[in-house]
Z-matrix of the N, CA and C atoms (Angstrom, degrees):
N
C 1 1.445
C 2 1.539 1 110.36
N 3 1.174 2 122.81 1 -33.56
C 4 1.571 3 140.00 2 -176.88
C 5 1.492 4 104.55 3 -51.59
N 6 1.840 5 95.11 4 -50.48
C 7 1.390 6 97.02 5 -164.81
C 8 1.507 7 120.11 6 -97.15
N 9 1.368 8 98.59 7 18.98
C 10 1.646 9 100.72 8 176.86
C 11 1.421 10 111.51 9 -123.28
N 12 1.483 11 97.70 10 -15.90
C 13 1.999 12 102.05 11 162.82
C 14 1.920 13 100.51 12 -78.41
N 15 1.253 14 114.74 13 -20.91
C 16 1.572 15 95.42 14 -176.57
C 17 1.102 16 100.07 15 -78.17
N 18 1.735 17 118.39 16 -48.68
C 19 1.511 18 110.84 17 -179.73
C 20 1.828 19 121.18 18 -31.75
N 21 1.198 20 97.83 19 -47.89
C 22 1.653 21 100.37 20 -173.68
C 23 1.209 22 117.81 21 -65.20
N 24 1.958 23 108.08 22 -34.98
C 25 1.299 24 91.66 23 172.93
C 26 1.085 25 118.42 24 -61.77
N 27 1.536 26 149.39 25 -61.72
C 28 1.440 27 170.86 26 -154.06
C 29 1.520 28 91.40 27 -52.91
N 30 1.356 29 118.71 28 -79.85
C 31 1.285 30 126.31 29 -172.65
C 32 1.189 31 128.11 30 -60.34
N 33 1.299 32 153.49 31 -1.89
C 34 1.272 33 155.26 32 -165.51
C 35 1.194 34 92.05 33 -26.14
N 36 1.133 35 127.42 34 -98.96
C 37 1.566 36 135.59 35 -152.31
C 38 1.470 37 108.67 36 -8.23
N 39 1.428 38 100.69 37 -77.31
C 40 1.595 39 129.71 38 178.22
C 41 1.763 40 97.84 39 -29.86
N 42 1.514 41 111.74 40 -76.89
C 43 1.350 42 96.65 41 -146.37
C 44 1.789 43 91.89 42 -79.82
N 45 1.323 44 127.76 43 -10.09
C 46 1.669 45 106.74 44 155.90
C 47 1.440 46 118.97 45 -58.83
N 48 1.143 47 132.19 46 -43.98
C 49 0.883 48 147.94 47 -178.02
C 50 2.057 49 102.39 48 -43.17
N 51 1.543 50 88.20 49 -64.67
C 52 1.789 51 103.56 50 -175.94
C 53 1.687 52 96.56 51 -62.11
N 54 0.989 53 135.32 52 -66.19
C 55 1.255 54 111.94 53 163.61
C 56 0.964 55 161.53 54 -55.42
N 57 1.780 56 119.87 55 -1.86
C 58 0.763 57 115.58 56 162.81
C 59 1.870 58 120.62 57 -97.07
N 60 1.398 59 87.38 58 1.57
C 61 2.244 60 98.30 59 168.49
C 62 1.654 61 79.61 60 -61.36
N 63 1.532 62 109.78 61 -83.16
C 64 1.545 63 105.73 62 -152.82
C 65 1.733 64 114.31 63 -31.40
N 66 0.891 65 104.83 64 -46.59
C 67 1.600 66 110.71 65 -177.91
C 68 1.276 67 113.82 66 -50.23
N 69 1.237 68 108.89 67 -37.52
C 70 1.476 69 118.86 68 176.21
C 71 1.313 70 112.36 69 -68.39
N 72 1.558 71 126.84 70 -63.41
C 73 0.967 72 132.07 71 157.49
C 74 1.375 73 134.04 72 -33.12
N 75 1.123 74 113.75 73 -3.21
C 76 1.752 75 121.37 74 -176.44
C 77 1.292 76 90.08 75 -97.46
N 78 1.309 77 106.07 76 -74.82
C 79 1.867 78 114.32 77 -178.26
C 80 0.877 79 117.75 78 -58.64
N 81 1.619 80 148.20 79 -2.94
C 82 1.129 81 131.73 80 132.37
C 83 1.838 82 119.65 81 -61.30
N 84 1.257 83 119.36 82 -40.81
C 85 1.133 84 119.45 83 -178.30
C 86 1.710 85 104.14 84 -53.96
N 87 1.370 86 109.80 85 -55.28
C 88 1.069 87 117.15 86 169.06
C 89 1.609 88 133.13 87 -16.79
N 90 1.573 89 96.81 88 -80.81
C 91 1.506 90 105.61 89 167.98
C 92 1.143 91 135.57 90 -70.83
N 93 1.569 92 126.02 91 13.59
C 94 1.506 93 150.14 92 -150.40
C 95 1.594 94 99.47 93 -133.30
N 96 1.565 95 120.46 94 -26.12
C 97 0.885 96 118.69 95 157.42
C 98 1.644 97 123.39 96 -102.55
N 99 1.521 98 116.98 97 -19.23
C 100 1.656 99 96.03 98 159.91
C 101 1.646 100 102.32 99 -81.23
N 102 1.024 101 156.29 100 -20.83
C 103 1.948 102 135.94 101 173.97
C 104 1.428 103 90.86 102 -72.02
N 105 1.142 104 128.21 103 -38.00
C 106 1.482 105 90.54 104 -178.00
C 107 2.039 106 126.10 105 -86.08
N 108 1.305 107 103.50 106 13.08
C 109 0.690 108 114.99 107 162.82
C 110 1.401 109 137.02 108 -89.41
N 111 1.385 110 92.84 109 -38.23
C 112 1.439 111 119.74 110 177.73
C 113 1.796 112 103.92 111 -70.10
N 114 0.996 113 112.55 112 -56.38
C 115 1.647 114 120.74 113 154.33
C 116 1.601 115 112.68 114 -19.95
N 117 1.295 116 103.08 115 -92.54
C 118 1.621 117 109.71 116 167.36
C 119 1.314 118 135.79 117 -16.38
N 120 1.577 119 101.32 118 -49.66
C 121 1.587 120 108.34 119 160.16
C 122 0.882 121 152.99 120 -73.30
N 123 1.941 122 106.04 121 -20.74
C 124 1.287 123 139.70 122 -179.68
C 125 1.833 124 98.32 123 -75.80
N 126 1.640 125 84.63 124 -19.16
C 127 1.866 126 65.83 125 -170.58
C 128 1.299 127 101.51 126 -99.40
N 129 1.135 128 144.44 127 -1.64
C 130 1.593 129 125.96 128 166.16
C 131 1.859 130 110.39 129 -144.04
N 132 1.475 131 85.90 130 69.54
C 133 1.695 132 125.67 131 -168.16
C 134 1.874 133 94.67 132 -102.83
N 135 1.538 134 106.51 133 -37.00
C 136 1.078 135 115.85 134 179.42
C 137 1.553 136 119.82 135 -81.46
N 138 1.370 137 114.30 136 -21.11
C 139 1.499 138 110.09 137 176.37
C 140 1.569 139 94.39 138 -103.04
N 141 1.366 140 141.98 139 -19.24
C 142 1.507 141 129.37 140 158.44
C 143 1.261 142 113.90 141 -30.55
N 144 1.619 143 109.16 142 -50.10
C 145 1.611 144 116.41 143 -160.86
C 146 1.465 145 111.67 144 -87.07
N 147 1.325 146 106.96 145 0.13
C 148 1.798 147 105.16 146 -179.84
C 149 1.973 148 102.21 147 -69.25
N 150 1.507 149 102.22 148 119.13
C 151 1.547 150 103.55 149 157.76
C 152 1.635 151 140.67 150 -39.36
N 153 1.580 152 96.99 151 28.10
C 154 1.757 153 100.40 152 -166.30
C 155 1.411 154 95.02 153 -117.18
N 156 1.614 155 89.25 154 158.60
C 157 1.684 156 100.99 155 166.97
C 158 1.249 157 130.04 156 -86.31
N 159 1.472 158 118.42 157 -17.71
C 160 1.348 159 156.32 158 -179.39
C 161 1.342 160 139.35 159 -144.64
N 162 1.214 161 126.70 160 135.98
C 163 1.433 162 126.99 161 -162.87
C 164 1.885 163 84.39 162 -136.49
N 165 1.455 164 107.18 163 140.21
C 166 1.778 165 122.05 164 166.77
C 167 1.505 166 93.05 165 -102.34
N 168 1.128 167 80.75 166 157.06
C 169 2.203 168 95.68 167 173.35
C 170 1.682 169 86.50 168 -139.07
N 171 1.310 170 107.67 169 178.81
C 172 1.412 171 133.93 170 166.21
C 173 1.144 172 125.33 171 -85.99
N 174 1.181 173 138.67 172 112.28
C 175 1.696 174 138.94 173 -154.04
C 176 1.313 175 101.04 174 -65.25
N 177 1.609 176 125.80 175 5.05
C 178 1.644 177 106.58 176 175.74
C 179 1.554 178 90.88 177 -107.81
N 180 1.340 179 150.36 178 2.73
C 181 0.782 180 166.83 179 -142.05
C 182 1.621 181 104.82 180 -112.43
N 183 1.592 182 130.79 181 45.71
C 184 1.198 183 148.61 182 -129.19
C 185 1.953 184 90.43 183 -111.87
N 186 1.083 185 128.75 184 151.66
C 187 1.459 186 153.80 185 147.35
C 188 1.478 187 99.24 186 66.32
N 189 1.391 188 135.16 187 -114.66
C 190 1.248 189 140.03 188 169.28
C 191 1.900 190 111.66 189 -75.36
N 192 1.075 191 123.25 190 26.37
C 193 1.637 192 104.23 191 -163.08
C 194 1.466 193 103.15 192 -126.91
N 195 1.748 194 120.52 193 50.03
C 196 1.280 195 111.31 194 -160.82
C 197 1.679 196 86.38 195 -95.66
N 198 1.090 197 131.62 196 -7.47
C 199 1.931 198 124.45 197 164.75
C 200 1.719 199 89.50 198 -34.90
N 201 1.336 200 112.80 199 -71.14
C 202 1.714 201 130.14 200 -149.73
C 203 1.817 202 105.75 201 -62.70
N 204 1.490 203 107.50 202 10.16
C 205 1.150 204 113.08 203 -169.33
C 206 1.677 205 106.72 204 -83.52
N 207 1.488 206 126.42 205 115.73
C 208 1.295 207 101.48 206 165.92
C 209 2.027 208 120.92 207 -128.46
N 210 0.413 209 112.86 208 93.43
C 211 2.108 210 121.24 209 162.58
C 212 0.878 211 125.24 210 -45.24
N 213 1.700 212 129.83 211 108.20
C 214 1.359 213 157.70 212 -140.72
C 215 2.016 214 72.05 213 -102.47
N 216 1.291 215 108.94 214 147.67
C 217 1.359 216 149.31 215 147.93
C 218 1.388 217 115.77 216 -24.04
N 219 1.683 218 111.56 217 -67.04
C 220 1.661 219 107.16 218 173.15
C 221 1.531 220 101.52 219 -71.48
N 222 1.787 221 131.21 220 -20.05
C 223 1.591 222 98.18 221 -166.34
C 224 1.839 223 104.51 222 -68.41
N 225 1.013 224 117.10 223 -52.83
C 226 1.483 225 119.80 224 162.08
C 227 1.167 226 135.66 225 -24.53
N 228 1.658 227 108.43 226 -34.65
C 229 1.391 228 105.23 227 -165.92
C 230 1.716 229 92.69 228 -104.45
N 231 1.333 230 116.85 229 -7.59
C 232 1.532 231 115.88 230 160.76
C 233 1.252 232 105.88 231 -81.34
N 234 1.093 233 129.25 232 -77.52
C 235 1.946 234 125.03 233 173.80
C 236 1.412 235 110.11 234 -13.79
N 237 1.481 236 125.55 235 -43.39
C 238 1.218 237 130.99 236 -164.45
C 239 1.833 238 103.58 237 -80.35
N 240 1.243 239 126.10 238 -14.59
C 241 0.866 240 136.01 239 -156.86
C 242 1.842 241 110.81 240 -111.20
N 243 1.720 242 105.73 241 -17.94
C 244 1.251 243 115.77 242 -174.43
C 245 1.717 244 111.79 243 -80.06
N 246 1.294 245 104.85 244 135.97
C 247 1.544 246 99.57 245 160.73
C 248 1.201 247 133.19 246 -10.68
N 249 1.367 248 121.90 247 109.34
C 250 1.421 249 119.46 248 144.88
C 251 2.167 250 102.62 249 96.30
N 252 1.498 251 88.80 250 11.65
C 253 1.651 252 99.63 251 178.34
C 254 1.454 253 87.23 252 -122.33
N 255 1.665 254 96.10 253 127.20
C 256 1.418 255 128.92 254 168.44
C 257 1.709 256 129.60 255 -48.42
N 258 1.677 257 79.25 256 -76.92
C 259 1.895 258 109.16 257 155.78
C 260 1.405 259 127.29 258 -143.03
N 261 1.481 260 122.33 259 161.46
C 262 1.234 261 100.82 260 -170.99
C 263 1.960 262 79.17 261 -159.30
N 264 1.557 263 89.68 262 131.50
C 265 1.167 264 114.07 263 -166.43
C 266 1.913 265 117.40 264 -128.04
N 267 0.917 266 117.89 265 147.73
C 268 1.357 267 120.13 266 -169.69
C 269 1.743 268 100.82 267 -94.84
N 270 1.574 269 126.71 268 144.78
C 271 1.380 270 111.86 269 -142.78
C 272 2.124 271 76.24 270 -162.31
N 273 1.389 272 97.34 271 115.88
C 274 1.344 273 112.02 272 163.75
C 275 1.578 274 129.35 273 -109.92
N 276 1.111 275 102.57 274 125.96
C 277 1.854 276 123.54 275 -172.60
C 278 1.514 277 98.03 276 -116.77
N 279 1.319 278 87.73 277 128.56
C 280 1.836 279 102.37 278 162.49
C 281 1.611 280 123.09 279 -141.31
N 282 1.257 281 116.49 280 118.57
C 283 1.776 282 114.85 281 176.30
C 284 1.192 283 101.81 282 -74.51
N 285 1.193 284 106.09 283 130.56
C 286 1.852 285 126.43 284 171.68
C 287 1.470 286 101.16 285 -127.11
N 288 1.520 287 113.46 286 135.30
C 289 1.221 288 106.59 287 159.99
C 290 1.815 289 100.40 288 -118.08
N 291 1.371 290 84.80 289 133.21
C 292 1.693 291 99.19 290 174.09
C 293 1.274 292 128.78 291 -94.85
N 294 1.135 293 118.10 292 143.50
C 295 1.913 294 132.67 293 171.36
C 296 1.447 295 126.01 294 -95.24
């Protein structure tokens, strides 16, 4: 303990120095995780705002990959047909990135 309170005295610079990377390093972590958050949301900000109570995907259509989702004609027009569903409508999404 002796010899790591002298260190600090002697050294200041250094271990300000080392602390202030980490510091940096936090707040970068920081703001790297709200844009990518903010990102995330921006991208399905647009199916938040759809007026439905429910959306179907395609059972291969697993974790983040509901773009890759696609619904044949009769599954819809059976869904539409099940208990206790109002309407049921076929609903196209496409990512474009523009220039």
């Amino acid at each position: 303990m002796f010899l790591a309170l002298r260190d600090l005295r002697f050294a200041r610079g250094r271990f300000a120095l080392m602390g202030a990377v980490v510091a940096l390093i936090a707040v970068l972590g920081v703001l790297l995780s709200g844009l990518a958050s903010g990102l995330a949301d921006a991208g399905i900000s647009g199916l938040r705002a759809l007026p439905v109570t429910h959306l179907a995907f395609d059972e291969k259509a697993t974790g983040e990959q509901f773009s890759r989702s696609t619904v044949e004609q009769e599954d819809w027009e059976a869904w539409s047909e099940a208990p206790g569903v109002k309407r049921a409508e076929p609903f196209g999404n496409a990512l474009v990135n523009a220039r």
